[in-house]
N, C-alpha and C positions, 0 to 999 in steps of 0.2 A: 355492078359490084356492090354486095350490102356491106356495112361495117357493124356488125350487129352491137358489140362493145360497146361503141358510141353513143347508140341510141336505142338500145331497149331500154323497157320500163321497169324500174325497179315499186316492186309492192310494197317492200316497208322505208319509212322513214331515215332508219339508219342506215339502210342500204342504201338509200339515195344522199345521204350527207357523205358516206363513205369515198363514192364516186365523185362526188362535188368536190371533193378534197382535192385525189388525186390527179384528177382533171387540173383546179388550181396547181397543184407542183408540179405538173408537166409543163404548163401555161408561164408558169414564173421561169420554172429551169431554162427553158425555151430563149425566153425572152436572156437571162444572164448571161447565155453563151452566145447570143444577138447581140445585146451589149461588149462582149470582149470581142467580139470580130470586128464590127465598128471602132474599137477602139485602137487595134490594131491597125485597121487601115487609115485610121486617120495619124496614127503613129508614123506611116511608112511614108503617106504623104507627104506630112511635115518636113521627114525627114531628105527626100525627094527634092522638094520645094526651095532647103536650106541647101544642098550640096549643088545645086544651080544655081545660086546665090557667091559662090567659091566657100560655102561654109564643111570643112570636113566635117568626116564624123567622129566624135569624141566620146572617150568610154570612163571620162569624168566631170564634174562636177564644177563652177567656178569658185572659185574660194575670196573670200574678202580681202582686201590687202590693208584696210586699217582694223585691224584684231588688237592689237595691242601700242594702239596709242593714249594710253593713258598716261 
């Protein structure tokens, strides 16, 4: 199977920074959406982790209880 895209030779310069580019935004987007999956599963884990612990799950936040001790 050739991938020709990939790997033909571009003759001019520009043409070949053009490719270079797009290659990088694929290379990064790639990697972004690599990152939120990771972060998801390490989200789920957590959360996994904690509800074996007897910790529910909570769809708030803890709040301070000395706010207004001045």
């Amino acid at each position: 199977m050739r991938l020709p895209l990939l790997f033909r030779r571009e003759n001019s310069s520009a043409a070949r920074r053009e490719r270079e580019e797009q290659l990088e935004k694929a290379l990064t987007q790639g990697m972004r959406k690599l990152a939120d999956l990771l972060k998801q599963a390490a989200d789920q884990l957590e959360a996994r982790r904690l509800e074996k612990r007897g910790y529910e799950p909570q769809e708030r936040f803890l709040e301070r209880s000395d706010k207004d001790r001045r």
